[in-house]
mmCIF file of the N, C-alpha and C atoms, coordinates in Angstrom:
data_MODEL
# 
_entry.id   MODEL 
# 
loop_
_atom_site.group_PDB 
_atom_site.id 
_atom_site.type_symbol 
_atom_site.label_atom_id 
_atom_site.label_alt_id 
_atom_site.label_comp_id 
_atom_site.label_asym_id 
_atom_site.label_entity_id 
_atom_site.label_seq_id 
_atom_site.pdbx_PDB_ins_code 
_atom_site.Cartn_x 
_atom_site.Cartn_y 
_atom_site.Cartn_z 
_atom_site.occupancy 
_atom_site.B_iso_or_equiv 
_atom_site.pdbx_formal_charge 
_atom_site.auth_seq_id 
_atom_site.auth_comp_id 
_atom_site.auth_asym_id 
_atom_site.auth_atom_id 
_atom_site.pdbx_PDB_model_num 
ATOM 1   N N  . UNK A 1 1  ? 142.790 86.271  188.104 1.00 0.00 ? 1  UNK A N  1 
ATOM 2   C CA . UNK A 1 1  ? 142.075 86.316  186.860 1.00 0.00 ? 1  UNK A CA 1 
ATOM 3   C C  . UNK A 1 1  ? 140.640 85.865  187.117 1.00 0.00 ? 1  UNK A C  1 
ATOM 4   N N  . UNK A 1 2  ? 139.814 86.353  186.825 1.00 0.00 ? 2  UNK A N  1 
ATOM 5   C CA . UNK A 1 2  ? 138.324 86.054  186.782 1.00 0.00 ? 2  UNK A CA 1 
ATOM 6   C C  . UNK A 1 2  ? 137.702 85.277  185.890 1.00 0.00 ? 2  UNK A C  1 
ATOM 7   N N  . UNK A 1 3  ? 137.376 84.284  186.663 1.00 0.00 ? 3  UNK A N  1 
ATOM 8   C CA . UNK A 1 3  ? 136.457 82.781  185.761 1.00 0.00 ? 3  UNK A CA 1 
ATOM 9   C C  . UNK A 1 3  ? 135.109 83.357  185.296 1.00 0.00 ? 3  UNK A C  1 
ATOM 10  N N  . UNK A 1 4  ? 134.709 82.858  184.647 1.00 0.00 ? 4  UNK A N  1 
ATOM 11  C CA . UNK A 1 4  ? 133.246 83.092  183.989 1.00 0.00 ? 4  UNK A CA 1 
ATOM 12  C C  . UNK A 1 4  ? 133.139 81.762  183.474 1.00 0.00 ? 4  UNK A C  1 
ATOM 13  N N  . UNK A 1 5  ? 131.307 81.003  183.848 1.00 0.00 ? 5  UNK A N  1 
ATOM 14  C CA . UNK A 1 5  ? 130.812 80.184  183.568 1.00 0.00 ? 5  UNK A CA 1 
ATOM 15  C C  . UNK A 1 5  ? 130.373 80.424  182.658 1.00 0.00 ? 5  UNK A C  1 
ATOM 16  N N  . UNK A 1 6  ? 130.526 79.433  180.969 1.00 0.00 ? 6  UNK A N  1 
ATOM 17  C CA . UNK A 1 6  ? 129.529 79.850  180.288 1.00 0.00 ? 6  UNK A CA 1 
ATOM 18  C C  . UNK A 1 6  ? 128.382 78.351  179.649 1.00 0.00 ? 6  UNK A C  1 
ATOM 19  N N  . UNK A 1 7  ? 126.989 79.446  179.850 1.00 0.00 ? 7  UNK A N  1 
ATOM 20  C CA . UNK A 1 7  ? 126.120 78.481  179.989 1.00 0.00 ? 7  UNK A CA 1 
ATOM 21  C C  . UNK A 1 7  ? 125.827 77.504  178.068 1.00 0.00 ? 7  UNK A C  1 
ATOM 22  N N  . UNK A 1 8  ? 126.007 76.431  178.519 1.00 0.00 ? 8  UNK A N  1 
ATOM 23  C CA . UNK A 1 8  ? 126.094 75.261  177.681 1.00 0.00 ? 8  UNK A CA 1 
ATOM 24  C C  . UNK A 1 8  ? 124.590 75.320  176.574 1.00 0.00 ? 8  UNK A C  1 
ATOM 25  N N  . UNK A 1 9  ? 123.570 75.803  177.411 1.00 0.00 ? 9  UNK A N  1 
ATOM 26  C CA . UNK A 1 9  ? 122.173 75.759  177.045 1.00 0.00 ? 9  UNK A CA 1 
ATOM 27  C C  . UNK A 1 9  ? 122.326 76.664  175.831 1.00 0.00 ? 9  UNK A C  1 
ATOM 28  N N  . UNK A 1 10 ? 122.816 78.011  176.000 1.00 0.00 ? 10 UNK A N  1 
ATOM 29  C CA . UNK A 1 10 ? 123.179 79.175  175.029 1.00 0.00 ? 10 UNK A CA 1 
ATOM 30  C C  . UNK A 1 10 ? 123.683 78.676  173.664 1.00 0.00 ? 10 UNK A C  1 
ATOM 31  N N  . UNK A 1 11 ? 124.767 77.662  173.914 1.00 0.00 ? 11 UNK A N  1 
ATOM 32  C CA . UNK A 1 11 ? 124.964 77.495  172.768 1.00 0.00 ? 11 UNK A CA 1 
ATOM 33  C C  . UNK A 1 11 ? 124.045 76.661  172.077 1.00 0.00 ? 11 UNK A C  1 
ATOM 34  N N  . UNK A 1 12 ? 123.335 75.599  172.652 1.00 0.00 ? 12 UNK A N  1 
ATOM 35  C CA . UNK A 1 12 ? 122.691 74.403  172.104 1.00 0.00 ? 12 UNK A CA 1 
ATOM 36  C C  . UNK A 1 12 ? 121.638 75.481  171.953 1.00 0.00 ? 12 UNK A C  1 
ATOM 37  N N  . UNK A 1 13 ? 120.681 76.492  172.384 1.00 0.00 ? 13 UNK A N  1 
ATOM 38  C CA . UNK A 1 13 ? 119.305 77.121  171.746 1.00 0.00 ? 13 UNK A CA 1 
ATOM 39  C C  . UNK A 1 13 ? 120.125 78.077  170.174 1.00 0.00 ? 13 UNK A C  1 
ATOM 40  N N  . UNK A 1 14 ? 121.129 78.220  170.511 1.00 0.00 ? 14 UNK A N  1 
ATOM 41  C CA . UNK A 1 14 ? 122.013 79.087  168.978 1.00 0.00 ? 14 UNK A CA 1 
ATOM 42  C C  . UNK A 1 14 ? 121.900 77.806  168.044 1.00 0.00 ? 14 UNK A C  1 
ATOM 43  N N  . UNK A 1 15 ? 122.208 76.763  168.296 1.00 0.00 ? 15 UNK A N  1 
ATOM 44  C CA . UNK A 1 15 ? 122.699 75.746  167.270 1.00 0.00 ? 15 UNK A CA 1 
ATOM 45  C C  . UNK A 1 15 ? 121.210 75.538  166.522 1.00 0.00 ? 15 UNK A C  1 
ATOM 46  N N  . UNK A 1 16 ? 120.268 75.310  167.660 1.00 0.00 ? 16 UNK A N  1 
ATOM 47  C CA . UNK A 1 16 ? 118.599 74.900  167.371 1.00 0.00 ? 16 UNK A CA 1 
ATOM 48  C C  . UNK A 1 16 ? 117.947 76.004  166.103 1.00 0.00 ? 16 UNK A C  1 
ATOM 49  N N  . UNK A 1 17 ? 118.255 77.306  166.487 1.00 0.00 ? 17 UNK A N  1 
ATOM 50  C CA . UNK A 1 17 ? 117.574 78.473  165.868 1.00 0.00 ? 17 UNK A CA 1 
ATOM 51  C C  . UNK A 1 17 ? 118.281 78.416  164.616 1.00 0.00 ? 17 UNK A C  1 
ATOM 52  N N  . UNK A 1 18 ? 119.506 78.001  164.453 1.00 0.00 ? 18 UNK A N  1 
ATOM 53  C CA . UNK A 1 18 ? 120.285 78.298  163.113 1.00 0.00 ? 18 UNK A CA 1 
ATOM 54  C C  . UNK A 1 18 ? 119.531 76.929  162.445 1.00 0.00 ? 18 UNK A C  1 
ATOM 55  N N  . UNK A 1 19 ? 119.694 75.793  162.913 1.00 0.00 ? 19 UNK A N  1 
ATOM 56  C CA . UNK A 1 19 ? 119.333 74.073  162.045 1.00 0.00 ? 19 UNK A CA 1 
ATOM 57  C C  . UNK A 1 19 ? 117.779 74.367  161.585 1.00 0.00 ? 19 UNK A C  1 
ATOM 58  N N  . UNK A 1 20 ? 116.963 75.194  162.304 1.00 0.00 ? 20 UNK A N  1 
ATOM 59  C CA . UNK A 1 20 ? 115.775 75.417  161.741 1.00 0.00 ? 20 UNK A CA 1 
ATOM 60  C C  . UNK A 1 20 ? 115.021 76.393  161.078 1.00 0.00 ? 20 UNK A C  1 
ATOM 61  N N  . UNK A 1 21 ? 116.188 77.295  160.714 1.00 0.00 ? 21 UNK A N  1 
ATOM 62  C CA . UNK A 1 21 ? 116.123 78.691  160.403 1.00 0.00 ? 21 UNK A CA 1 
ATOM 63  C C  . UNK A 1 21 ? 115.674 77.864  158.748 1.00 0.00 ? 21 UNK A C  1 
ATOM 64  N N  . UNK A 1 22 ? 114.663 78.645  158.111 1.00 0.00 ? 22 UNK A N  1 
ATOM 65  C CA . UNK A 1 22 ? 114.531 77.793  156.406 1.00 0.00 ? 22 UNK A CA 1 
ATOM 66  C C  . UNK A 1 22 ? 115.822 79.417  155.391 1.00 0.00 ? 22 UNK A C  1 
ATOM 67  N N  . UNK A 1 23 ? 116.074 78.501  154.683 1.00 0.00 ? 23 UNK A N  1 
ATOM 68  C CA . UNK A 1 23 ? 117.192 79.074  153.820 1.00 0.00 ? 23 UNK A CA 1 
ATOM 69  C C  . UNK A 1 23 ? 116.770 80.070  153.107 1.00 0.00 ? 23 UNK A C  1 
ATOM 70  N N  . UNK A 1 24 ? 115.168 80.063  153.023 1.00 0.00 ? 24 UNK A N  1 
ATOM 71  C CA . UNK A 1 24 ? 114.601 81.441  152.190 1.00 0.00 ? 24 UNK A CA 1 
ATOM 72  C C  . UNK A 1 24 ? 114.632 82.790  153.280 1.00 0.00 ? 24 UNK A C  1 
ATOM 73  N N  . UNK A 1 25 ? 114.655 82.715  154.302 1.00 0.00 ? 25 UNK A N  1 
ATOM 74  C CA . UNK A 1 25 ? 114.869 83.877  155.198 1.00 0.00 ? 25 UNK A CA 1 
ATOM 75  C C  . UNK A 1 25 ? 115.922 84.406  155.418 1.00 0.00 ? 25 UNK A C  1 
ATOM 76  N N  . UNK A 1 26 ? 117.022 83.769  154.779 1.00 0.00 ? 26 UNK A N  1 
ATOM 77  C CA . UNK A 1 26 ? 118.681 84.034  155.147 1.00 0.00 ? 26 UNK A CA 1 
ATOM 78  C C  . UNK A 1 26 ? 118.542 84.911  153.551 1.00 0.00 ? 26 UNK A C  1 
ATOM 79  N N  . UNK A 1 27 ? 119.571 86.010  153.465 1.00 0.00 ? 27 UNK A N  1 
ATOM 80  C CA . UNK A 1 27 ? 119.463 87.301  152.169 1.00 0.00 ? 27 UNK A CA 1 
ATOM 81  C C  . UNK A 1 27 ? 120.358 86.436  151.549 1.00 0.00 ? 27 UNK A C  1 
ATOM 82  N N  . UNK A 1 28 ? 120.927 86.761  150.118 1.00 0.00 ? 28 UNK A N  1 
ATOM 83  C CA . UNK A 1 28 ? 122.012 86.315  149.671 1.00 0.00 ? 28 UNK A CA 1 
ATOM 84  C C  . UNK A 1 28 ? 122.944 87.203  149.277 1.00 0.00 ? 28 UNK A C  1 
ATOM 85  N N  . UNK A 1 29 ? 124.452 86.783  149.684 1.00 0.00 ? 29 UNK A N  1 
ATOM 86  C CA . UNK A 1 29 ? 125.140 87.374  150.049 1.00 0.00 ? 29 UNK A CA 1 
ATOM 87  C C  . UNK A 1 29 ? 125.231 88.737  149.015 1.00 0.00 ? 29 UNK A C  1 
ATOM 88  N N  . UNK A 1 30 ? 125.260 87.986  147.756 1.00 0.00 ? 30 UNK A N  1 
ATOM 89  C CA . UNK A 1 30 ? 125.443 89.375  147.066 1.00 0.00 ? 30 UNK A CA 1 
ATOM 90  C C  . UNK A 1 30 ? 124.333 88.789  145.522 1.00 0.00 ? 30 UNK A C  1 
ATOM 91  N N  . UNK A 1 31 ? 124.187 89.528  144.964 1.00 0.00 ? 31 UNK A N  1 
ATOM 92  C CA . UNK A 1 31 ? 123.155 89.642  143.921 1.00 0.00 ? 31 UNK A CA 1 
ATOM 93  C C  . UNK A 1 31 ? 123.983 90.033  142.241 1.00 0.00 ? 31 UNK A C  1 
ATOM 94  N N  . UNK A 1 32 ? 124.177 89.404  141.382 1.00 0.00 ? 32 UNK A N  1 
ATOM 95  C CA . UNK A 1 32 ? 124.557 89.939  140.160 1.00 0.00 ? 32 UNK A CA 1 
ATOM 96  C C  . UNK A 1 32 ? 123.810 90.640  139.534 1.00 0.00 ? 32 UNK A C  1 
ATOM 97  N N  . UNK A 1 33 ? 123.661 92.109  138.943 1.00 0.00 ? 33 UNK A N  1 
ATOM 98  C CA . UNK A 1 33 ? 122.630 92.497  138.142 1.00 0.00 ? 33 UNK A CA 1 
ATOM 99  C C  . UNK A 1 33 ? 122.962 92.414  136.705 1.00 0.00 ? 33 UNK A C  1 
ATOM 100 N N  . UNK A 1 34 ? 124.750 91.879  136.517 1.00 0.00 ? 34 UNK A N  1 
ATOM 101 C CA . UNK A 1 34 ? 124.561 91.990  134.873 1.00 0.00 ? 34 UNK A CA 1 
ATOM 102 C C  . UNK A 1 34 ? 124.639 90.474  134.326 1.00 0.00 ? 34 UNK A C  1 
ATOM 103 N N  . UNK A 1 35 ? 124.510 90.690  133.177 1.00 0.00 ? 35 UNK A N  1 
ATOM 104 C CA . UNK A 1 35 ? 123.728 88.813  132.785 1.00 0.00 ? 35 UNK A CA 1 
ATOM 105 C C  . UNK A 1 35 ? 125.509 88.378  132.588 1.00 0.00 ? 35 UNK A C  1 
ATOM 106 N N  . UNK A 1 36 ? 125.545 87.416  132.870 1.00 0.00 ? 36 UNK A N  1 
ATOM 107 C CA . UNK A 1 36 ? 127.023 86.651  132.783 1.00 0.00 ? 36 UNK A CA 1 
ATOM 108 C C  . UNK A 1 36 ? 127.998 86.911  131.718 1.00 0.00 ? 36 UNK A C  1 
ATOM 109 N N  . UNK A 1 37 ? 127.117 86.797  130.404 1.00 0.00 ? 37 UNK A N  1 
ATOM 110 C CA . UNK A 1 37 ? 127.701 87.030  129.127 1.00 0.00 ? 37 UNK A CA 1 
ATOM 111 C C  . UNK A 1 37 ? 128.295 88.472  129.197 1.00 0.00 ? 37 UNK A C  1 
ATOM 112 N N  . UNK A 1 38 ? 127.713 89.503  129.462 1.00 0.00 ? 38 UNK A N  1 
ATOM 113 C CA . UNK A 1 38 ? 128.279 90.717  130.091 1.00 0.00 ? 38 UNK A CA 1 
ATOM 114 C C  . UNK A 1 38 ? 129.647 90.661  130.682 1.00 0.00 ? 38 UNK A C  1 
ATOM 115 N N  . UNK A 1 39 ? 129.667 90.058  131.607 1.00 0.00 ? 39 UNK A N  1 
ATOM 116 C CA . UNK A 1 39 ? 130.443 89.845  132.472 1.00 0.00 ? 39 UNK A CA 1 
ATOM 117 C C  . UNK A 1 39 ? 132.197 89.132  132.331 1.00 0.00 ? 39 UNK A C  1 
ATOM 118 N N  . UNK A 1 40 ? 131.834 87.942  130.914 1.00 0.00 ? 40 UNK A N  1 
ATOM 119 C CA . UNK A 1 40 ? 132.527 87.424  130.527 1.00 0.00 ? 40 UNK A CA 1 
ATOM 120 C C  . UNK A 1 40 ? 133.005 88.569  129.496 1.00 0.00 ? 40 UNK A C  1 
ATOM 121 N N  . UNK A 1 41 ? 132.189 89.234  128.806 1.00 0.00 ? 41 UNK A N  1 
ATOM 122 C CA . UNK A 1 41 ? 132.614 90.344  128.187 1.00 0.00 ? 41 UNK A CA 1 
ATOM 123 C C  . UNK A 1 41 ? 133.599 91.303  128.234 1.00 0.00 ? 41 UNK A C  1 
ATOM 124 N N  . UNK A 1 42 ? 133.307 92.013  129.674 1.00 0.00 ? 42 UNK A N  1 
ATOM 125 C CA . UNK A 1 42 ? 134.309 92.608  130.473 1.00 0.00 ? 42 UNK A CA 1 
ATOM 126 C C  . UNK A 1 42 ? 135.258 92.333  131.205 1.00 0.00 ? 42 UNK A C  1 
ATOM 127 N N  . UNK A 1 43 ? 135.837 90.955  131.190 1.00 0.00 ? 43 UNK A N  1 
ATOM 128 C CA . UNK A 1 43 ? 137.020 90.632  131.941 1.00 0.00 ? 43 UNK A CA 1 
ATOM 129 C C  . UNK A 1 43 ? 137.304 90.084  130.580 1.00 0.00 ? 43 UNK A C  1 
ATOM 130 N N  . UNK A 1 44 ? 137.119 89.335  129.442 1.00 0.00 ? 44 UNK A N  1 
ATOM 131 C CA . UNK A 1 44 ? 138.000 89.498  128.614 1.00 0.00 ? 44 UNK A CA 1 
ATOM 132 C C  . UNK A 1 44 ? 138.738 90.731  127.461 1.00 0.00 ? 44 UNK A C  1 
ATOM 133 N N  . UNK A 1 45 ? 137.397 92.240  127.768 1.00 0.00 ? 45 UNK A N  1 
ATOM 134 C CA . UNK A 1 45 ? 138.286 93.735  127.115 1.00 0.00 ? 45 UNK A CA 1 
ATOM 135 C C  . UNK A 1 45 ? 139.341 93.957  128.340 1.00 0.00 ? 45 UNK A C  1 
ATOM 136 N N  . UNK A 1 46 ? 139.060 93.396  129.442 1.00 0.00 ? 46 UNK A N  1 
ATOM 137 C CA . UNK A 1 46 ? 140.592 93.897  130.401 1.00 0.00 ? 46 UNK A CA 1 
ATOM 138 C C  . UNK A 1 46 ? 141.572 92.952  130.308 1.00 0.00 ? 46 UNK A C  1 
ATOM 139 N N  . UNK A 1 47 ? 141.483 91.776  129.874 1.00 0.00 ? 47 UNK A N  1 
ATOM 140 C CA . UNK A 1 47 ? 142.257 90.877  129.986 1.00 0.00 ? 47 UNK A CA 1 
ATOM 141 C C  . UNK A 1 47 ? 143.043 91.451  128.267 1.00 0.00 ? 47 UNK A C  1 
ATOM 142 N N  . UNK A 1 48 ? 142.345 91.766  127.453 1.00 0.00 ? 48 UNK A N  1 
ATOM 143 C CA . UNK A 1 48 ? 143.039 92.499  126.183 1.00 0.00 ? 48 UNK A CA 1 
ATOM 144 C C  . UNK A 1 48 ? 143.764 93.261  126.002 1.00 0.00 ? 48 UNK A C  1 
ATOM 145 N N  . UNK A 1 49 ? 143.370 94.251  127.089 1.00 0.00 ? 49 UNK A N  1 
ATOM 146 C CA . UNK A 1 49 ? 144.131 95.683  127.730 1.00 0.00 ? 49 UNK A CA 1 
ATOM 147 C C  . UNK A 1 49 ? 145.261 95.373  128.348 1.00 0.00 ? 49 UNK A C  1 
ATOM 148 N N  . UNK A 1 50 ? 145.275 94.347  128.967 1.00 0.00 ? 50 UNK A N  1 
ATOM 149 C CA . UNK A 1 50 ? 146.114 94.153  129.686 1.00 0.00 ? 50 UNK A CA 1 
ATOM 150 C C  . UNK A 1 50 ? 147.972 93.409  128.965 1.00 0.00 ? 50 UNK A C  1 
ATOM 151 N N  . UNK A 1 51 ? 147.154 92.836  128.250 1.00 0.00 ? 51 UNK A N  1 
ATOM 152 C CA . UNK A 1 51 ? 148.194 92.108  127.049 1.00 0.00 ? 51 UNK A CA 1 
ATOM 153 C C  . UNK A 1 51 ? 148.879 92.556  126.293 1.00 0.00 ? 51 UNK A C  1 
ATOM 154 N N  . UNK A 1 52 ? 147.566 93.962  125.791 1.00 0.00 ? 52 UNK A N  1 
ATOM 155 C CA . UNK A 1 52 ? 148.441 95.332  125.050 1.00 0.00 ? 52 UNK A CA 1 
ATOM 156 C C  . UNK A 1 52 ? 149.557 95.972  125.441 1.00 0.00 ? 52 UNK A C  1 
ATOM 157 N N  . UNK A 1 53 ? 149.458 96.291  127.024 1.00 0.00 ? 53 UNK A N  1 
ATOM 158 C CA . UNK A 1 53 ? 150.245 96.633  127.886 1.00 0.00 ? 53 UNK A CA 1 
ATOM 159 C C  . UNK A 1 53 ? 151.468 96.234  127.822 1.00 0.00 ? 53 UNK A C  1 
ATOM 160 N N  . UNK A 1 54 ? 151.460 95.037  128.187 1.00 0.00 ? 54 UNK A N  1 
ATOM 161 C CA . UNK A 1 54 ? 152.614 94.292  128.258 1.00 0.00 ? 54 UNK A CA 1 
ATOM 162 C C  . UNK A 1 54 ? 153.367 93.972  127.576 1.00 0.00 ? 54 UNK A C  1 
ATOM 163 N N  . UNK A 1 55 ? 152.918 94.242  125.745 1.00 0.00 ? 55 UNK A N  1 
ATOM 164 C CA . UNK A 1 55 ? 153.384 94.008  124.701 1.00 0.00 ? 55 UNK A CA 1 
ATOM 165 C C  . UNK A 1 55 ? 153.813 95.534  123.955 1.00 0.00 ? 55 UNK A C  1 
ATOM 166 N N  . UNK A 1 56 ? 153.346 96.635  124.450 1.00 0.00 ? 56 UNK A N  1 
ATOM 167 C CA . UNK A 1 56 ? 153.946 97.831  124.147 1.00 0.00 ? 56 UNK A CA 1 
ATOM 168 C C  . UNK A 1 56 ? 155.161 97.982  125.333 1.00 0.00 ? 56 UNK A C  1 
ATOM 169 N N  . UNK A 1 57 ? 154.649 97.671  126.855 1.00 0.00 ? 57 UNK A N  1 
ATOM 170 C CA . UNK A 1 57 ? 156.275 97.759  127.846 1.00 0.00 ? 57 UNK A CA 1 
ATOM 171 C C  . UNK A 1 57 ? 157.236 97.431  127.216 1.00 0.00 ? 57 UNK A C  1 
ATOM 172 N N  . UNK A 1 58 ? 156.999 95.771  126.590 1.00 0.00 ? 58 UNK A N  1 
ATOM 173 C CA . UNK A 1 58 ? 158.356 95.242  126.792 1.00 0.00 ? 58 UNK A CA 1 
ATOM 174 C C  . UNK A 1 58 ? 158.867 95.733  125.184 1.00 0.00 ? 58 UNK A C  1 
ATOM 175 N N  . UNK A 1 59 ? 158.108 96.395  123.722 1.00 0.00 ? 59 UNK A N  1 
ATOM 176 C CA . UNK A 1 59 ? 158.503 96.690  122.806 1.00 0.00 ? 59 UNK A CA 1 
ATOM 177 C C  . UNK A 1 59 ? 159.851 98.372  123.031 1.00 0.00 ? 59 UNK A C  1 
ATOM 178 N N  . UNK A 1 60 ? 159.116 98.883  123.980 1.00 0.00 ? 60 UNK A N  1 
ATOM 179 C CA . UNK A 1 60 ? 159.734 100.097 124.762 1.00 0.00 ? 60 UNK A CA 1 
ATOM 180 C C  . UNK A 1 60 ? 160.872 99.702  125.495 1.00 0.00 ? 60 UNK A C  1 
ATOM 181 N N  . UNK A 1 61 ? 160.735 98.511  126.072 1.00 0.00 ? 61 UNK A N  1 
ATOM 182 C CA . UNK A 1 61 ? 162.140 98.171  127.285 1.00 0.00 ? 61 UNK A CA 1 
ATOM 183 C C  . UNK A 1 61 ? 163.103 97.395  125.956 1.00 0.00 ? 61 UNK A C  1 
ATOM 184 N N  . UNK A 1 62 ? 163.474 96.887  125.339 1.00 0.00 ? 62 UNK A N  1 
ATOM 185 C CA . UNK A 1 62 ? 163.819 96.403  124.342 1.00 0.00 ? 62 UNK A CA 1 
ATOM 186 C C  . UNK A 1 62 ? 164.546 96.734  123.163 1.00 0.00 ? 62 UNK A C  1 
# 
């Protein structure tokens, strides 16, 4: 099986470049474009939908 040295320096100049990297140059991960209230909007018409559902199944299974 074949050894490979790996050099120690590599990691310590990776560690250096990341600790001094400033946080405004890093992107963010993801971006919301709709305003929250929106948002809360639309997971509670699915969360409605969803209730409907479950309350016409089980009127049908019944």
């Amino acid at each position: 099986m074949a050894e490979f040295e790996e050099d120690p320096s590599a990691n310590t100049a990776r560690f250096r470049a990341f600790a001094e990297s400033k946080e405004e140059e890093m992107p963010a991960p993801w971006q919301m474009r709709a305003p929250a209230s929106r948002v809360i909007l639309l997971a509670a018409g699915v969360l409605v939908v969803a209730v409907l559902a479950g309350v016409v199944a089980l009127s049908l299974a019944g």
